[in-house]
C-alpha positions in Angstrom: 82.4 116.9 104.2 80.9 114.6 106.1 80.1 111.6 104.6 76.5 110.4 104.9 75.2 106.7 105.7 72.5 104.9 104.5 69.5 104.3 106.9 69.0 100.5 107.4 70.3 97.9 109.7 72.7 95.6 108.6 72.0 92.4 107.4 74.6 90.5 109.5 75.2 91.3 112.9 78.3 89.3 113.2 80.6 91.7 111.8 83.4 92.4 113.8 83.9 96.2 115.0 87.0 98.5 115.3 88.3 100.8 117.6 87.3 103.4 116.0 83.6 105.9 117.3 83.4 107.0 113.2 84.1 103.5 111.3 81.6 101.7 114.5 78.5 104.1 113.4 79.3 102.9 109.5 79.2 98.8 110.8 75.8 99.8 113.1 73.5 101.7 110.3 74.7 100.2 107.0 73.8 96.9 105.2 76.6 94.7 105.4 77.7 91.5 104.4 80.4 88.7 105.6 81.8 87.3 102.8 84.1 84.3 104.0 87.0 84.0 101.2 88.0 80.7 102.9 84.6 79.1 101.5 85.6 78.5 98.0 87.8 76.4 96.0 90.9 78.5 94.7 91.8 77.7 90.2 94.7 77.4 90.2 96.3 78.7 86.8 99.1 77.9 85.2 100.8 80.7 83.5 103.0 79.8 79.8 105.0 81.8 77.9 102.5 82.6 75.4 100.8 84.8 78.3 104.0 86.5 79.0 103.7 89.8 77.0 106.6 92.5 76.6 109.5 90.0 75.2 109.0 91.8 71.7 109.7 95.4 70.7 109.1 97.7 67.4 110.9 100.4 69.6 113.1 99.5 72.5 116.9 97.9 72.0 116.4 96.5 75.6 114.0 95.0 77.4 111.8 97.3 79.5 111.8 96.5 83.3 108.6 97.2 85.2 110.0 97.5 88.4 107.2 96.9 91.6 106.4 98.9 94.1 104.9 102.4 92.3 103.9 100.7 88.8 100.2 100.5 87.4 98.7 99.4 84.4 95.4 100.2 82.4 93.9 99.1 79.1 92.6 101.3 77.0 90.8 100.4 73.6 93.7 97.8 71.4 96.5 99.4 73.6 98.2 98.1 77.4 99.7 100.7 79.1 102.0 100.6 82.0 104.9 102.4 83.4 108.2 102.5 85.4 110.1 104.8 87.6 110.1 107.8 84.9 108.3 106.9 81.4 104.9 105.3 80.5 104.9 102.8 78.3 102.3 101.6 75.6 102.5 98.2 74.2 99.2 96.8 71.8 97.1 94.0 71.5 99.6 91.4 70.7 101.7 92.4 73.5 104.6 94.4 71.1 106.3 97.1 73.2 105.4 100.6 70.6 106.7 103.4 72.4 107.3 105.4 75.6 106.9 109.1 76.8 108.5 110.7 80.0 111.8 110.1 81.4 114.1 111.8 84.2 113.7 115.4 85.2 111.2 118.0 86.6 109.5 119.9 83.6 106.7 119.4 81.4 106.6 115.0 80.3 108.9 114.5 83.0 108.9 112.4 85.9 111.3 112.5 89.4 110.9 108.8 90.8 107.5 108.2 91.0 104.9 107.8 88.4 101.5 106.2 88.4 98.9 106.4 85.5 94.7 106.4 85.3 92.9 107.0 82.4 89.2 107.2 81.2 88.2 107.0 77.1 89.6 110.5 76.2 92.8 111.3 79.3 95.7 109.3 80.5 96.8 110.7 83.9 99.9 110.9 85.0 101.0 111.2 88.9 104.5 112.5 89.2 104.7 112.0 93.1 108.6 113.1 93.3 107.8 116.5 91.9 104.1 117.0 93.0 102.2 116.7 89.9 99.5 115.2 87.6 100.1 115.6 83.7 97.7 114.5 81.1 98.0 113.4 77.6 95.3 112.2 75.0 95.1 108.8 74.1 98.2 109.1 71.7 100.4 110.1 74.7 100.7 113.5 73.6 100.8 115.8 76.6 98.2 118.5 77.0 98.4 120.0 80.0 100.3 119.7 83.5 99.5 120.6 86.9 101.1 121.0 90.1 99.8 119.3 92.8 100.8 117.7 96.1 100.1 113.9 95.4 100.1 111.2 98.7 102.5 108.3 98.2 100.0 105.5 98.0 102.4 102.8 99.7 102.1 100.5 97.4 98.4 100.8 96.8 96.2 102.4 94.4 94.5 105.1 96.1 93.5 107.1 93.1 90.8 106.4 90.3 88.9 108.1 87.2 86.2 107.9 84.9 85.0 110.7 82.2 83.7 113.0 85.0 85.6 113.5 88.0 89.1 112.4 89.3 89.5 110.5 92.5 93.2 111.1 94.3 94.2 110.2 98.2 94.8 112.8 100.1 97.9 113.4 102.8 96.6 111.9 106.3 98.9 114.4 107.8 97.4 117.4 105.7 94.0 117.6 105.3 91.0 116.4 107.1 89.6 113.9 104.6 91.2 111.2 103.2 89.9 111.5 99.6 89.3 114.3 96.7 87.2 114.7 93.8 88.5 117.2 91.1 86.2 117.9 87.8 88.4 116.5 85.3 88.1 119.9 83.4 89.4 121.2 85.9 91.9 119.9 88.5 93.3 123.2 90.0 90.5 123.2 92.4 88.8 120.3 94.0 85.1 120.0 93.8 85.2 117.8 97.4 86.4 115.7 100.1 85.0 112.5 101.9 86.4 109.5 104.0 87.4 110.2 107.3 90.7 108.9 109.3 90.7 105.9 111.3 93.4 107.8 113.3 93.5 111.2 114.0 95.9 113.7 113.5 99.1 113.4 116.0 98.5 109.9 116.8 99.9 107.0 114.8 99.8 104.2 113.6 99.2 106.4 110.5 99.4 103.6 107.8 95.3 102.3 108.4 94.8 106.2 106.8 95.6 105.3 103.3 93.4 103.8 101.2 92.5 102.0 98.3 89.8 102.7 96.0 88.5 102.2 92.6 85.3 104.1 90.8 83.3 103.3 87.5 81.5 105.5 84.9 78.5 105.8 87.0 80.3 107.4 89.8 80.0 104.7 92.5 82.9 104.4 94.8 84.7 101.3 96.4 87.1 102.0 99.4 88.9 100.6 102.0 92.0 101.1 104.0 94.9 99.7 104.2 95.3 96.7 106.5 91.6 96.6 107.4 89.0 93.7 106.0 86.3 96.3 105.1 84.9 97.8 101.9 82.5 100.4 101.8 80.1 100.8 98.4 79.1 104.9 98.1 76.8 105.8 95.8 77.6 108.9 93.5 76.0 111.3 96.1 78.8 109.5 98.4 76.0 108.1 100.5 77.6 104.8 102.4 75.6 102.0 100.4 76.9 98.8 101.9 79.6 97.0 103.9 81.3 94.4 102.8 83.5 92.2 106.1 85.5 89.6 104.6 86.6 86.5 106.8 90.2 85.3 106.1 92.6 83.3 107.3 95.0 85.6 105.1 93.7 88.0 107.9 94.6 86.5 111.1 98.4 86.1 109.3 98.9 89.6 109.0 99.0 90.0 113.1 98.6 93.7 112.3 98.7 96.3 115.6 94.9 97.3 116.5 93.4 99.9 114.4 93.4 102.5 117.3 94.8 105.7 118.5 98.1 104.8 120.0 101.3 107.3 120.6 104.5 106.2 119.7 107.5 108.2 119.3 107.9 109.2 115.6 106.8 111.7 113.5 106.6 110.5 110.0 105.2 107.2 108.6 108.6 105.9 108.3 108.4 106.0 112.6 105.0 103.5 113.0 104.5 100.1 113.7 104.1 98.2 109.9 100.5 97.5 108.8 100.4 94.5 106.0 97.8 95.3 103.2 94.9 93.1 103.4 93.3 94.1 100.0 96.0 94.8 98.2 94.2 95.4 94.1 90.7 96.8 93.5 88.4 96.8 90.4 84.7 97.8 90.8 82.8 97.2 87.5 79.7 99.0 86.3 77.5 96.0 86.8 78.8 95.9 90.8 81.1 93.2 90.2 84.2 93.5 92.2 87.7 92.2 91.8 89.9 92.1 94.4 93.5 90.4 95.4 94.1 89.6 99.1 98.0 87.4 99.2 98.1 86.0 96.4 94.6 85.2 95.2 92.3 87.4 93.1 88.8 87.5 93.9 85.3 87.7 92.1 82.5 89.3 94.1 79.0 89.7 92.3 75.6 91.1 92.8 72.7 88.9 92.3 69.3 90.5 91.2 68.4 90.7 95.0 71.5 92.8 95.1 73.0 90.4 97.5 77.0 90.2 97.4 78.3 86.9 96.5 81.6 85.0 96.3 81.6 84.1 92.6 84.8 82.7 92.1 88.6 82.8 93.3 92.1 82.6 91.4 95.8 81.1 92.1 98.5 82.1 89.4 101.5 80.0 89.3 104.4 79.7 86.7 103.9 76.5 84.2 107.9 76.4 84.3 108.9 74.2 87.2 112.5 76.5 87.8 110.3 80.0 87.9 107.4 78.4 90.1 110.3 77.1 92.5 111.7 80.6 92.4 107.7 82.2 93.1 107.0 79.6 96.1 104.1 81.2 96.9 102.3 81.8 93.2 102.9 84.7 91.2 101.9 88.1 93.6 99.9 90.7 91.6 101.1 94.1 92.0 98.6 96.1 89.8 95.8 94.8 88.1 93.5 95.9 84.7 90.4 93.3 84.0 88.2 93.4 80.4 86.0 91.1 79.1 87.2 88.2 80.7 90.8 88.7 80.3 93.2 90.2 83.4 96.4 92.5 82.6 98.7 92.4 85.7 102.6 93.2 86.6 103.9 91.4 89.3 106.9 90.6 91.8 108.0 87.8 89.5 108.6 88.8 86.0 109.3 92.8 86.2 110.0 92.5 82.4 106.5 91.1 81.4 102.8 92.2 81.6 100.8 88.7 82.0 97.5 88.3 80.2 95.1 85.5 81.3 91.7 84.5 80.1 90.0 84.3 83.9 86.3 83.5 82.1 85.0 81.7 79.0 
């Protein structure tokens, strides 16, 4: 499909433009706003042991390692769950490890390499991306059904998403036309649609800049963006192009990324191209608009005011209070996959595969 824009000017004329004819007619006829992440004061938090959850267990004799890059993590009601190579993991509200499902193989439960999870308030979805395949299981992590499916590997990013409706999964680049599909989630043999076209078309590379990132909430409105770029796009349910966000970064300039721009290289797969750094690297779009986003190590808070303005609320800094693990984690404490809920963030990181950290972010 083609994906629709909004019919207004944008409010910022500043915004810089990329080499692309599709993504340049998005920037020309869509509200958009800069929002400069260098303008704000980062908190810098100090992370304890107390907010280091996984060191207990009612079910495992060892420690369970949550080893980065293909690890996610979602909370759902009293329950954290998060997974590893082969198994999902559930852990509750105190942080005590409970139980596990999955493990090595290629039937029904199990998992090849790869596994990633969604849920919404009845499904947990799992992505088996070694043997091409979503499974789900109710919230007690009893499975229900599994499907095969060709699943994109996400490099590193989340580029699927769900809410009680429909099921958002990134699409192959090098497959299909879109970069994005929307299955019923009554139904994911057959999907409903496609939207979000490629920066860079098919043959020519660098490929990378066509996956993306995205997050949706229970009313069906969709934030994107691909990876290595400074944009995010707002669709509304109808997957009409809402509003622009351009963010201005220092963080930016240091990722010296190639231009976003039909080159040919010799190669064939995306093991072949020229590396793209991810500039948003987590996203979380609330049902009140709110957005949370990590770019290097900082996590982000962007609201909507009652003029519907975007905003730069507030901006984080996680750091071990330990002097020998911050000297080890120069840099702060990277956040690999995020969950945020009333105030409180769930995230896995770099540092610390064996934990799931839990901070209070607001009062």
């Amino acid at each position: 499909m083609v994906v629709l824009l909004a019919g207004c000017s944008p409010e910022d004329s500043d915004i810089p433009i990329t080499e692309n004819e599709t993504f340049n007619e998005f920037l020309k006829n869509t509200p958009a706003t800069i929002i400069d992440l260098d303008e704000i004061s980062i908190d810098t938090v100090k992370i304890t042991s107390n907010q280091m959850l996984g060191t207990e267990s009612s079910f495992f004799s060892e420690p369970v390692y949550l080893q980065p890059p293909m690890t996610s993590i979602m909370k759902q009601r009293d329950s954290i769950y998060t997974v590893n190579r082969q198994k999902i993991f559930v852990m509750d509200k105190n942080g005590v490890w409970k139980r596990s499902v999955g493990g090595k193989g290629n039937g029904p439960g199990e998992y090849d390499s790869y596994v990633n999870i969604a849920g919404n308030s009845s499904m947990i979805f799992g992505f088996d991306y070694g043997n091409g395949r979503i499974q789900i299981y109710d919230t007690e992590l009893k499975l229900t059904s599994s499907y095969a499916k060709p699943l994109h590997h996400p490099l590193n990013t989340k580029n699927y998403s769900v809410n009680d409706d429909r099921l958002y999964i990134g699409l192959s680049p090098y497959q299909n036309d879109h970069l994005v599909g929307i299955y019923s989630v009554n139904d994911i043999e057959n999907v409903v649609e496609t939207f979000w076209p490629k920066v860079i078309p098919n043959g020519l590379q660098p490929a990378p800049y066509n996956s993306i990132i995205l997050d949706v909430n229970t009313k069906d409105t969709i934030a994107i963006t691909n990876l290595g770029l400074p944009y995010l796009f707002l669709l509304s349910s109808d997957l009409l192009i809402e509003h622009i966000l351009y963010f201005d970064s220092s963080y930016y300039e240091e990722l010296e990324n190639p231009s976003a721009k039909p080159v040919r290289i010799a190669g064939n797969t995306h093991h072949d191209v020229p590396g793209v750094g991810a500039f948003i690297q987590n996203l979380q779009l609330d049902d009140d608009g709110s957005l949370y986003l990590t770019v290097g190590n900082n996590l982000y808070k962007i609201i909507i005011d009652e003029t519907n303005s975007y905003q730069l609320k507030k901006g984080w800094h996680f750091v071990y209070n330990d002097p020998v693990l911050r000297k080890n984690s120069a840099k702060g404490i990277s956040i690999t996959t995020m969950a945020i809920e009333e105030g409180l963030i769930y995230f896995l990181s770099n540092w610390g595969g064996e934990y799931v950290f839990r901070v209070l972010l607001e009062e």
